[in-house]
Chimera marker file (.cmm) of the C-alpha trace (Angstrom):
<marker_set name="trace">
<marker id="1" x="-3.413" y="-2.333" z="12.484" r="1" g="1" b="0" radius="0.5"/>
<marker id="2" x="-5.944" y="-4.721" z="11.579" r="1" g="1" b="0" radius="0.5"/>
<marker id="3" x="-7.469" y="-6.355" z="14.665" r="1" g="1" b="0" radius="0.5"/>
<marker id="4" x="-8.919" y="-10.126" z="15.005" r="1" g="1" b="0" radius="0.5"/>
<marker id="5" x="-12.537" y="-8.542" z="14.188" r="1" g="1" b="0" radius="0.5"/>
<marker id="6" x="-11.390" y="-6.605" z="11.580" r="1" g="1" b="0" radius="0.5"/>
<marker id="7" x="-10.229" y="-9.210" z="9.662" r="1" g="1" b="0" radius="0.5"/>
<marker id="8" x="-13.800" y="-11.457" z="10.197" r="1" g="1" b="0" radius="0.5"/>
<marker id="9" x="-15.540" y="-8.654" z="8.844" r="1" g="1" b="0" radius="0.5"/>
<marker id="10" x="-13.197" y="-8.501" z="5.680" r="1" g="1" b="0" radius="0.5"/>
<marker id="11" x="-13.481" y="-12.010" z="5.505" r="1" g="1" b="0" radius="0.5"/>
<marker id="12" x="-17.205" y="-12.499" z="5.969" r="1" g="1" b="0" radius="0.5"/>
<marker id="13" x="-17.650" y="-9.421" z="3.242" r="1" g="1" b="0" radius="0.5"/>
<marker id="14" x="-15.482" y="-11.323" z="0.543" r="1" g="1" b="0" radius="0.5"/>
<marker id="15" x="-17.366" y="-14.374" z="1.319" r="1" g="1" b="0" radius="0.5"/>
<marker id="16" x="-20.804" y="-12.754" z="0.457" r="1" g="1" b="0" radius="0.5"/>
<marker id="17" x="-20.239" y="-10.842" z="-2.220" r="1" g="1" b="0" radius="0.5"/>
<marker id="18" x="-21.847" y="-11.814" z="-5.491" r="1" g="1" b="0" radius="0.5"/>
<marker id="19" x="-21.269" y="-11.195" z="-9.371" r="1" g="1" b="0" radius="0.5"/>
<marker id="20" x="-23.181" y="-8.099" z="-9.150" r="1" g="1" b="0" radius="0.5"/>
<marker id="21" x="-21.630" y="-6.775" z="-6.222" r="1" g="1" b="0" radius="0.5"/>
<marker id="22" x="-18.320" y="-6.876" z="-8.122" r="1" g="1" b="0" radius="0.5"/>
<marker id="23" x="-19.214" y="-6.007" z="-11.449" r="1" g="1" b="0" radius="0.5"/>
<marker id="24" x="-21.102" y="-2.554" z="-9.997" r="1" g="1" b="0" radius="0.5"/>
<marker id="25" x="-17.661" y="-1.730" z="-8.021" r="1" g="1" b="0" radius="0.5"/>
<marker id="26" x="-16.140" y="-1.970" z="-11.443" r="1" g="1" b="0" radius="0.5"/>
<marker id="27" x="-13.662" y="-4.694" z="-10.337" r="1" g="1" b="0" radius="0.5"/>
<marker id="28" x="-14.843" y="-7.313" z="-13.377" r="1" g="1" b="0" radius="0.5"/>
<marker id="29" x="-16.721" y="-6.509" z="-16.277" r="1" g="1" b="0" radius="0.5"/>
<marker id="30" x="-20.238" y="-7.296" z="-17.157" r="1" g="1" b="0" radius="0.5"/>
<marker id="31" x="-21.403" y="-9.735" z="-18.854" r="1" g="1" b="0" radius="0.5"/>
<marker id="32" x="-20.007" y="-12.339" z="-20.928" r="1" g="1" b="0" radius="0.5"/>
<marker id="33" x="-16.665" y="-10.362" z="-20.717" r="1" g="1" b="0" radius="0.5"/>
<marker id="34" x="-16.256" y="-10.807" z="-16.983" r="1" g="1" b="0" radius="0.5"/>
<marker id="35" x="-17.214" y="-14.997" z="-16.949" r="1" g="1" b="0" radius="0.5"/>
<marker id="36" x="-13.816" y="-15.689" z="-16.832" r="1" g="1" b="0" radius="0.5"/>
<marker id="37" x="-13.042" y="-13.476" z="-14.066" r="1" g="1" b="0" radius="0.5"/>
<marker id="38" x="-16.054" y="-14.664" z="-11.707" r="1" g="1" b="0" radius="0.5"/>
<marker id="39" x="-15.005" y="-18.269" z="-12.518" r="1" g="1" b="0" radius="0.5"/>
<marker id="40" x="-11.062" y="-17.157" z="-11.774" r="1" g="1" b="0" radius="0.5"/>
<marker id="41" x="-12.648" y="-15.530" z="-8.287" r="1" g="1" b="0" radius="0.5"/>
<marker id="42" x="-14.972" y="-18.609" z="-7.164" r="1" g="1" b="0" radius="0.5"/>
<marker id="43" x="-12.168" y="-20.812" z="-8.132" r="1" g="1" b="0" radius="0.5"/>
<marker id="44" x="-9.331" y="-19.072" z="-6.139" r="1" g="1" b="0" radius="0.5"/>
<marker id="45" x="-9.754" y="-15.754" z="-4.377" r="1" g="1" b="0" radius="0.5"/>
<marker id="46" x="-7.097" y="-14.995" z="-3.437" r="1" g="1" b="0" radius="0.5"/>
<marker id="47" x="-4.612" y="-15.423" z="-6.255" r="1" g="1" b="0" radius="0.5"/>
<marker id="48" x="-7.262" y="-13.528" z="-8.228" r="1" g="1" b="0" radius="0.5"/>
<marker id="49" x="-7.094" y="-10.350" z="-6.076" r="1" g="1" b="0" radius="0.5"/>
<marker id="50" x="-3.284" y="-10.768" z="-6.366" r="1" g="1" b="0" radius="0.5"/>
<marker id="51" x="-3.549" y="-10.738" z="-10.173" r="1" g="1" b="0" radius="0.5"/>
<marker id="52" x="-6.090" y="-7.676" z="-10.022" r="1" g="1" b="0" radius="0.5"/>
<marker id="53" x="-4.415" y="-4.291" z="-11.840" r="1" g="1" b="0" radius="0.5"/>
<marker id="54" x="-4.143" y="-2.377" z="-9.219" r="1" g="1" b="0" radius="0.5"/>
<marker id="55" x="-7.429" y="-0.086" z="-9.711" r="1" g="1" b="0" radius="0.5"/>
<marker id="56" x="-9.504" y="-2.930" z="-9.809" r="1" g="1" b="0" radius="0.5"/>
<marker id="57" x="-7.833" y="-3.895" z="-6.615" r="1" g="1" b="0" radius="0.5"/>
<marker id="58" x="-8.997" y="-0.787" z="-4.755" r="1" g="1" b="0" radius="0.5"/>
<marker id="59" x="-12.268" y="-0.648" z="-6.366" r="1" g="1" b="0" radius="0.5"/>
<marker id="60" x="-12.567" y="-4.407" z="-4.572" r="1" g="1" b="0" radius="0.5"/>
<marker id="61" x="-11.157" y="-2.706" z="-1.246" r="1" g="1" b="0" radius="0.5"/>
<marker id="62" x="-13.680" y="-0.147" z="-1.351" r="1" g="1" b="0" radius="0.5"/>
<marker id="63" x="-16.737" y="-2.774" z="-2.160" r="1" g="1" b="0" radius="0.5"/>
<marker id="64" x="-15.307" y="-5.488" z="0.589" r="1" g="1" b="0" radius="0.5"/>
<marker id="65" x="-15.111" y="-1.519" z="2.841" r="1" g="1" b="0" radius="0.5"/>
<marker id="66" x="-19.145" y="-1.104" z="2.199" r="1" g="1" b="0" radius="0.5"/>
<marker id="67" x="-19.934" y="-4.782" z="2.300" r="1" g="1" b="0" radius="0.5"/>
<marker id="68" x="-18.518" y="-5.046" z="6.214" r="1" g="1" b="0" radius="0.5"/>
<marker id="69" x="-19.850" y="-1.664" z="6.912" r="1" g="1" b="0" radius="0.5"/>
<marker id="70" x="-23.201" y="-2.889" z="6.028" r="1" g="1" b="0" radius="0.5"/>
<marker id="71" x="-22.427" y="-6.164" z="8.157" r="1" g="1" b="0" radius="0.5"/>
<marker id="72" x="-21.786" y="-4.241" z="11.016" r="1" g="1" b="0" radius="0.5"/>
<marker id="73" x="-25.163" y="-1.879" z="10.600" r="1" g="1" b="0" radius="0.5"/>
<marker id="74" x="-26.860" y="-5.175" z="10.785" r="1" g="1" b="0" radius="0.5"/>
<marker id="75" x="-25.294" y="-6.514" z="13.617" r="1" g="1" b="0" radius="0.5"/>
<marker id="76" x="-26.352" y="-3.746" z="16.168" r="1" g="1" b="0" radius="0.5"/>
<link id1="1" id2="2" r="1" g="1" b="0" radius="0.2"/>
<link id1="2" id2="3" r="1" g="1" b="0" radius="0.2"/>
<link id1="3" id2="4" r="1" g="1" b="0" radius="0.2"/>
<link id1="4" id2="5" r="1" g="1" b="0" radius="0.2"/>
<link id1="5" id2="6" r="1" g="1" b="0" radius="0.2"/>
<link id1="6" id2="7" r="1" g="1" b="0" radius="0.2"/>
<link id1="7" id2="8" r="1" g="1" b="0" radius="0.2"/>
<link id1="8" id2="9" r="1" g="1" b="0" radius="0.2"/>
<link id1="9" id2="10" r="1" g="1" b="0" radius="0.2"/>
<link id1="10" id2="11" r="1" g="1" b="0" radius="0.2"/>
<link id1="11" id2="12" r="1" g="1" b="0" radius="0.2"/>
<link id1="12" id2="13" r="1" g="1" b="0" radius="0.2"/>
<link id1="13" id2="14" r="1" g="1" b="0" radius="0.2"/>
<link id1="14" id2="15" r="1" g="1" b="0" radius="0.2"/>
<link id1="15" id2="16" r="1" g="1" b="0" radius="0.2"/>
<link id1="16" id2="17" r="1" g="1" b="0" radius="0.2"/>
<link id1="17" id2="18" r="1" g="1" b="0" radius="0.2"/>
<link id1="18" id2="19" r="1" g="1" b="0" radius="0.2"/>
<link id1="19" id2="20" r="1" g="1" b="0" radius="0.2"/>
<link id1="20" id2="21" r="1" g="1" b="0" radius="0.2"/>
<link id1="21" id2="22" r="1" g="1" b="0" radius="0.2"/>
<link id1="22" id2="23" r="1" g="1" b="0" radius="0.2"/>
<link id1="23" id2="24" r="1" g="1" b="0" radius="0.2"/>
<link id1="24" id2="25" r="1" g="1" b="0" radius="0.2"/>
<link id1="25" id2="26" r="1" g="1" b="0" radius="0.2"/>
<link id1="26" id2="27" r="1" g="1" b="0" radius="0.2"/>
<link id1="27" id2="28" r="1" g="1" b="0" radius="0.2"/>
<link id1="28" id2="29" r="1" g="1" b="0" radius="0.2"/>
<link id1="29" id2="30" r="1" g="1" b="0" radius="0.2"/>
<link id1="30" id2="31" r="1" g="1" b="0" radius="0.2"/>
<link id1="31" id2="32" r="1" g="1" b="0" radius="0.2"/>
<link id1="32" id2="33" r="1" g="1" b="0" radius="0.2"/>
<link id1="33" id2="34" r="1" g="1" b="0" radius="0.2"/>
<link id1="34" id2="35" r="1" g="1" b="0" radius="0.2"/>
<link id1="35" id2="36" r="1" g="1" b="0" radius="0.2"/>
<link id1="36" id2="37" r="1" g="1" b="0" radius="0.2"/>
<link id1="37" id2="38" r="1" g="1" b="0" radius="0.2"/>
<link id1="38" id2="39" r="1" g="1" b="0" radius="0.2"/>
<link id1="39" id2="40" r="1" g="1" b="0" radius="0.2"/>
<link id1="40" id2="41" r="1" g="1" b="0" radius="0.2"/>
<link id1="41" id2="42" r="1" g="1" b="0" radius="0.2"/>
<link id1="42" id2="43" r="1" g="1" b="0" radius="0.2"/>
<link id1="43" id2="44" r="1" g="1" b="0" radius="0.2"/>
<link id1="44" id2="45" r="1" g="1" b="0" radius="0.2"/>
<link id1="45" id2="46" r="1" g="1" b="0" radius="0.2"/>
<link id1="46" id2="47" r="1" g="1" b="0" radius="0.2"/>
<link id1="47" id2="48" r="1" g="1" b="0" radius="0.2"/>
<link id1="48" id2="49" r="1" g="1" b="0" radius="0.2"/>
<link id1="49" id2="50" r="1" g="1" b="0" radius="0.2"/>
<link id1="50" id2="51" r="1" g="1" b="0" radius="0.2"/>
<link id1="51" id2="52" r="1" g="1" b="0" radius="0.2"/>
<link id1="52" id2="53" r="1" g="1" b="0" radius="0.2"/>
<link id1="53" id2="54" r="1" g="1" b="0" radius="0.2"/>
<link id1="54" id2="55" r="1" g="1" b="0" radius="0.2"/>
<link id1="55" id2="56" r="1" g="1" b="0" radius="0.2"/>
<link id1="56" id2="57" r="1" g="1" b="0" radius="0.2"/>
<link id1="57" id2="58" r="1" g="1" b="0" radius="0.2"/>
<link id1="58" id2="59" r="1" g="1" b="0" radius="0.2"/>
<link id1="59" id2="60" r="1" g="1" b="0" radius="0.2"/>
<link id1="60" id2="61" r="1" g="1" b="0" radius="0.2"/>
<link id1="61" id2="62" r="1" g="1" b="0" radius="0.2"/>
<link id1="62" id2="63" r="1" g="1" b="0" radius="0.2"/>
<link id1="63" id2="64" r="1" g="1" b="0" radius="0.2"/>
<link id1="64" id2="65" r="1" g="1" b="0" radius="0.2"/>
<link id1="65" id2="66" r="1" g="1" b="0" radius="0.2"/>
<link id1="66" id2="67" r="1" g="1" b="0" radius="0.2"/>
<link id1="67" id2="68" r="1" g="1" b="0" radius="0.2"/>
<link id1="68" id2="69" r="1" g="1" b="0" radius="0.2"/>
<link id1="69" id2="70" r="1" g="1" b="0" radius="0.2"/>
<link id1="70" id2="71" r="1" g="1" b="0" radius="0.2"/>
<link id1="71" id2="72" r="1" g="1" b="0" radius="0.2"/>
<link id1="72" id2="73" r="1" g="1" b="0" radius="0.2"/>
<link id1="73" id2="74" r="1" g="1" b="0" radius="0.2"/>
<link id1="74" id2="75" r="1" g="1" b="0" radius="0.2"/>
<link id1="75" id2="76" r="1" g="1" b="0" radius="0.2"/>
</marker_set>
């Protein structure tokens, strides 16, 4: 079960995550072929993880996993 911090954390990671952060996890491509996907993720997150093949979408789980881990580091 996700709990009311849990879901800040996830929240605050997505937030804060740049074009680089998502184009190292793999989850849009580099470059000039991932503009339309950074645009299509700035624009509307949300619908754009919903539209994410499925193996994108866990290599965004995994990079939103690290990005609150590293929040959390920081926070103690």
């Amino acid at each position: 079960m996700i709990t009311g911090t849990d879901l800040l954390q996830i929240s605050l990671a997505r937030v804060n995550m740049d074009r680089t952060d998502l184009e190292a996890a793999g989850v849009i491509d580099r470059g000039e072929a991932g503009d339309k996907a950074w645009l299509n993720f700035g624009r509307d997150m949300d619908t754009f993880i919903l539209k994410l093949p499925e193996w994108r979408r866990a290599a965004l789980a995994e990079a939103i996993h690290r990005q609150a881990g590293q929040a959390v580091e920081l926070s103690h």
